[in-house]
C-alpha positions in Angstrom: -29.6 -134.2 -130.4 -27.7 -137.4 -129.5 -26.5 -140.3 -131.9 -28.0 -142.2 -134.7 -30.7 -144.8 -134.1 -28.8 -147.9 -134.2 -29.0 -149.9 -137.6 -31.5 -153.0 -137.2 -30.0 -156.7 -137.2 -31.3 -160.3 -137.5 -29.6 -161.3 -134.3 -31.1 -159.3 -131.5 -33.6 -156.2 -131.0 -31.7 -152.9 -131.0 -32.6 -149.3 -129.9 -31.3 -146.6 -128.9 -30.9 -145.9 -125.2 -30.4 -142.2 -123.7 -28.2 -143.5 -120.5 -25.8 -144.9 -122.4 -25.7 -142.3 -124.9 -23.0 -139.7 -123.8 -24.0 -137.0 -125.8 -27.2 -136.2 -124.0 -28.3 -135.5 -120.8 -30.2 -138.4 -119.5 -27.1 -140.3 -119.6 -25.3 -139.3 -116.5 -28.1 -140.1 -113.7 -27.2 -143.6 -114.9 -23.9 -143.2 -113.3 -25.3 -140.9 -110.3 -27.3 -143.8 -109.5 -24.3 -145.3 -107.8 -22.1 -142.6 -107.7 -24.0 -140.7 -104.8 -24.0 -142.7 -101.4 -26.1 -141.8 -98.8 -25.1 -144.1 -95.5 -27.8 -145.9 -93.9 -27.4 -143.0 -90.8 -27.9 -140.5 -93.6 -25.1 -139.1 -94.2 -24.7 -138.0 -98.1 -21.0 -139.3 -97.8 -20.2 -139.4 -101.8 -21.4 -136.7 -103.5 -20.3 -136.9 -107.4 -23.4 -136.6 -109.0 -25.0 -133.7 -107.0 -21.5 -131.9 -107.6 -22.3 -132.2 -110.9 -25.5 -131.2 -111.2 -24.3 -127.8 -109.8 -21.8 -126.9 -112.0 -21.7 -125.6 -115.8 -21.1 -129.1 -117.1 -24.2 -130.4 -115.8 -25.8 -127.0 -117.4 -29.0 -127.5 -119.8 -27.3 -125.3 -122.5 -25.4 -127.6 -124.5 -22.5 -125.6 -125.6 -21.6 -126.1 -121.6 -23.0 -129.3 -121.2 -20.7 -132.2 -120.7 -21.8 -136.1 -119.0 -20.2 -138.3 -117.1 -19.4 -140.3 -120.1 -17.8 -138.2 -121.7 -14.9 -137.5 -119.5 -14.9 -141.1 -117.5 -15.5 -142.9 -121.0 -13.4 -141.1 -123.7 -14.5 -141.9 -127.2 -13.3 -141.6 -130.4 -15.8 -141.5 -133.5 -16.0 -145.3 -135.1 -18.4 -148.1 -136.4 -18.2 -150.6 -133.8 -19.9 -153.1 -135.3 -20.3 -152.9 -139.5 -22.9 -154.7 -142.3 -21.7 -154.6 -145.5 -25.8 -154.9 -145.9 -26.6 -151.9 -144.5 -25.5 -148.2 -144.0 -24.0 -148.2 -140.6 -23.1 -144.5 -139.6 -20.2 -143.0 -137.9 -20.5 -142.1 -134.4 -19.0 -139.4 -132.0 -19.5 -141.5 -129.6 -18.8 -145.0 -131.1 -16.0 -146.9 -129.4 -15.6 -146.3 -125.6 -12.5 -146.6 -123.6 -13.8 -148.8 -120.7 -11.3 -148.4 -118.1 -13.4 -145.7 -116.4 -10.9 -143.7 -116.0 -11.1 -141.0 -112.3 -8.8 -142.2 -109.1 -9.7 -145.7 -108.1 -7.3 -148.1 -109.1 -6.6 -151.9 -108.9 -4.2 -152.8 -106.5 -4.6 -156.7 -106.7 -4.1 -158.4 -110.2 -6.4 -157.0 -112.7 -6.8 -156.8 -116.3 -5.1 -154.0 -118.0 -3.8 -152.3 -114.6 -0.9 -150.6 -116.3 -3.7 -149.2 -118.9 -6.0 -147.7 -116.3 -3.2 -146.1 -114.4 -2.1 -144.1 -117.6 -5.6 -143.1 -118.7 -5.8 -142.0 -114.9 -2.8 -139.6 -115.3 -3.9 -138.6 -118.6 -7.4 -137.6 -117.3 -5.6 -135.9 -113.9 -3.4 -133.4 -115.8 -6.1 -131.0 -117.1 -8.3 -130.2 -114.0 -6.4 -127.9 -112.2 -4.9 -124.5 -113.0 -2.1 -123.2 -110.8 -0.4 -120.0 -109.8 2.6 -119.4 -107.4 3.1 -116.0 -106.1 6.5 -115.1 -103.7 5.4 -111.9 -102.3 6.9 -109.3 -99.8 3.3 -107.9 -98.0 3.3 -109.3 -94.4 7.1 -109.8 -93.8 7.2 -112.6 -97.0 4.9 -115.1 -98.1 4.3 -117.8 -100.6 1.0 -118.3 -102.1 0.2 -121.0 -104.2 -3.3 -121.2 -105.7 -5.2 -124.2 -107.3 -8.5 -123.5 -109.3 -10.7 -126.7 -110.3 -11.3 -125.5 -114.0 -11.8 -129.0 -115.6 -13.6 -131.3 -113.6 -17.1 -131.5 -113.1 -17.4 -132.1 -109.7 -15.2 -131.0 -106.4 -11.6 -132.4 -106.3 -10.8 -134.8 -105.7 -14.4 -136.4 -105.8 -16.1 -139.9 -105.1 -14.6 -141.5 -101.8 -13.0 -138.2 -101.0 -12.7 -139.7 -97.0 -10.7 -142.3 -98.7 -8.3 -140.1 -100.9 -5.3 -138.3 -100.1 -4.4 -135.2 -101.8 -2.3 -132.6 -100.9 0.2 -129.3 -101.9 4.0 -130.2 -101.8 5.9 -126.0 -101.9 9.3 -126.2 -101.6 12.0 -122.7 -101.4 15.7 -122.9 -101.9 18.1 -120.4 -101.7 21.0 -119.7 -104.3 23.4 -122.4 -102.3 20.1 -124.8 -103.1 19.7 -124.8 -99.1 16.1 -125.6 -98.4 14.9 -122.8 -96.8 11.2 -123.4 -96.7 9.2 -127.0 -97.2 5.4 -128.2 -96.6 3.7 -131.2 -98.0 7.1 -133.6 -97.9 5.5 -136.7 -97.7 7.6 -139.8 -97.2 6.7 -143.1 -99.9 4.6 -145.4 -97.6 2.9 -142.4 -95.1 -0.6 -140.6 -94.9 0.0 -136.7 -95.0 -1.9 -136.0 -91.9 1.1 -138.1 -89.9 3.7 -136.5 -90.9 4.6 -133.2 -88.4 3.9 -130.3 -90.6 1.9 -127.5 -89.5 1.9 -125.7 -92.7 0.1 -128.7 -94.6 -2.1 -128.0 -97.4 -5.1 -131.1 -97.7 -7.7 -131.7 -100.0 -9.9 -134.6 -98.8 -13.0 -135.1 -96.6 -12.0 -136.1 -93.0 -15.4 -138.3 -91.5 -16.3 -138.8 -87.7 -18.4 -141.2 -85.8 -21.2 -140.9 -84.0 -19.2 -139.5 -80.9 -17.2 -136.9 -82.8 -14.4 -138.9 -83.1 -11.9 -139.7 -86.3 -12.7 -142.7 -88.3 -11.9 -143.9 -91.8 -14.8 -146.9 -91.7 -17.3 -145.3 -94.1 -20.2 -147.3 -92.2 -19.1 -145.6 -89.0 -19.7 -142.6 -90.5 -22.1 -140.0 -88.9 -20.6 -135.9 -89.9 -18.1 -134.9 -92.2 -15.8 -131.7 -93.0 -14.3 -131.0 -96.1 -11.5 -129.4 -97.9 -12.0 -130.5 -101.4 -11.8 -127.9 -104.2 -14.7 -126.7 -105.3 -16.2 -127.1 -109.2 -16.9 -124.3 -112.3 -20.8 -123.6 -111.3 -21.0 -120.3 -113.5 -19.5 -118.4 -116.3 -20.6 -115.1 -115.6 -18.1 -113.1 -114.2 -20.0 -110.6 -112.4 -21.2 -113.8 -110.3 -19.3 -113.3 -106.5 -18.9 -117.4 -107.3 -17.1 -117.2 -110.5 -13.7 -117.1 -109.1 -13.4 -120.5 -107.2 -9.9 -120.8 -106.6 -8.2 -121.8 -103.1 -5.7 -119.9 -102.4 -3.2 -121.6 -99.5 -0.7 -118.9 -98.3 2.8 -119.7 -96.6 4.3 -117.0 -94.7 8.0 -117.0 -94.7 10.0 -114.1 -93.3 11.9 -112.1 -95.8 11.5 -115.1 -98.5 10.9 -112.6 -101.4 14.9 -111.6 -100.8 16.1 -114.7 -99.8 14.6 -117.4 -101.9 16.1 -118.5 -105.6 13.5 -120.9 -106.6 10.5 -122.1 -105.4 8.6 -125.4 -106.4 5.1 -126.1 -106.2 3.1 -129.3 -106.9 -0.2 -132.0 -106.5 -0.1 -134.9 -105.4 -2.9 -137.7 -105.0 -3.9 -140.9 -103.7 -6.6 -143.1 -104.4 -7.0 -144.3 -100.6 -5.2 -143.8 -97.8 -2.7 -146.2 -96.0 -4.6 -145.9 -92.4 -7.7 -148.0 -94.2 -5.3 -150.0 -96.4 -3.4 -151.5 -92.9 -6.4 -151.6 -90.9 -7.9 -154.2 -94.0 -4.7 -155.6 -93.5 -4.7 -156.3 -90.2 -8.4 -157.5 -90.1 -7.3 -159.9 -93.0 -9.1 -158.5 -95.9 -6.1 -158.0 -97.5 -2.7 -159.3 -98.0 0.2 -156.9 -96.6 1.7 -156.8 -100.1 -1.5 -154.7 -101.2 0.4 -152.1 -99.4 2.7 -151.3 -102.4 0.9 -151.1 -105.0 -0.9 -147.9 -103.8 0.3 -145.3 -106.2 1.1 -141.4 -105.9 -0.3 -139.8 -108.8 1.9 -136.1 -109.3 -0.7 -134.1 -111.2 2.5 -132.3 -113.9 -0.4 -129.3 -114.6 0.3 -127.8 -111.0 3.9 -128.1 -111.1 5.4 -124.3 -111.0 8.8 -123.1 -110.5 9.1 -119.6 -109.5 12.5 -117.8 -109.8 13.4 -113.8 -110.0 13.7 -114.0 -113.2 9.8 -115.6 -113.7 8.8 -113.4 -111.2 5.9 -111.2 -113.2 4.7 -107.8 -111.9 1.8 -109.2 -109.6 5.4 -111.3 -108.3 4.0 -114.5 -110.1 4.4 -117.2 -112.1 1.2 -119.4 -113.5 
């Protein structure tokens, strides 16, 4: 298993190294090495790697088996460096994209931002699978459901206390009155400030030592989360082979009322609270404030109408 041993040179000593080798296992606790934090008060506050290690991808049988490299450093099969002396072989994994493609993003001038962004949306579109149901049990409800399929760790993942992620569902009638809305969130606000009791989060939320809020990582002492669990088994007589959240909305006699009925993800790398506190400390200049994107993940967009409508009164 893995690639070819690397074709010898006059310039320098080569060998071929297993962590940087995508195609085998031993490559990824490279990357868990930093991408698992524990804080000095030991708290396991980033938790990427030991996601992984639960779920399929991080499996031993190789047909499920996928690294960190292979999703965070896409490659295409390629000679990266030829002879015309030697027989250099094509690799699966010859050139690497190196943008690193997951949420983070550079919001001061960087190399190649416009680059990373789009492999960032690229990578985004795949991971989750959606349905949205308009129902009639319980007086009328919405439920819109979001299943992790394709990433190999919870999502969003990494500095999840940091992120911002969250459901925007959205019923019109036939006049295109808005008759039901959740997850609105205005360009330049944090979802949790925004008055809606209805909203649907996916993010860790971290406290201090007292209990209290805090978006500090080194004040960090507990932690509760609502990030969306990972693929851990593909049996499905396993109780944990259906991992889907399911967030339900009930609105009063919306099965006969409602026309149309949107559904959506959307996600930030960090969240503005942290972003204006850097500010105001002077960290950061108040123009970093912009650049924060909203990534609108178009895999979870759904439009239910009557006419979509299925027999389990879904669309998906």
């Amino acid at each position: 298993a893995g690639e070819p041993a690397p074709v010898e040179n006059s310039a320098h000593r080569t060998a071929l190294s297993g962590l940087h080798d995508g195609s085998v296992q031993t490559s990824s606790p490279m990357c868990g090495a930093c991408h698992d934090i524990v804080t000095p008060g030991g708290l396991h506050l980033e938790r990427t790697f030991a996601e992984w290690k639960t779920t399929i991808f991080g499996s031993t049988e190789v047909a499920q088996h996928l690294s960190c490299q292979t999703c965070h450093m896409f490659a295409t099969t390629d000679v990266v460096a030829d002879d015309p002396d030697a027989n250099v072989p094509l690799r699966s994994y010859g050139r690497h994209e190196h943008t690193f493609a997951g949420l983070d993003v550079a919001l001061t001038p960087w190399p190649e931002v416009e680059a990373q962004r789009d492999a960032i949306a690229r990578d985004l579109q795949p991971t989750l699978a959606p349905r949205l149901c308009v129902v009639p049990e319980g007086g009328g409800r919405i439920d819109y459901r979001l299943d992790n399929v394709f990433a190999g760790h919870m999502w969003p993942s990494g500095a999840a206390q940091d992120r911002r992620a969250w459901a925007e569902v959205v019923a019109y009638d036939a006049e295109g009155n808005v008759l039901f809305a959740s997850g609105q969130v205005p360009d330049g606000a944090d979802p949790e400030t925004i008055d809606d009791p209805n909203l649907w989060e996916m993010r860790d939320r971290i406290f201090d030592a007292d209990g209290e809020p805090t978006h500090m990582f080194w004040d960090a002492a507990s932690y509760e989360s609502t990030l969306l669990p990972p693929t851990v088994t593909l049996d499905m007589l396993d109780p944990r082979y259906d991992h889907s959240v399911t967030r339900s909305y009930p609105v009063i006699g919306i099965d006969t009322t409602a026309a149309r009925v949107e559904a959506r993800v959307h996600v930030r790398p960090i969240g503005y609270d942290l972003i204006d506190d850097l500010v105001a400390s002077g960290h950061l200049d108040s123009d970093v404030r912009g650049e924060v994107p909203t990534f609108t993940l178009d895999g979870t967009e759904l439009v239910w109408t009557p006419d979509t409508d299925d027999a389990g009164h879904c669309v998906r």
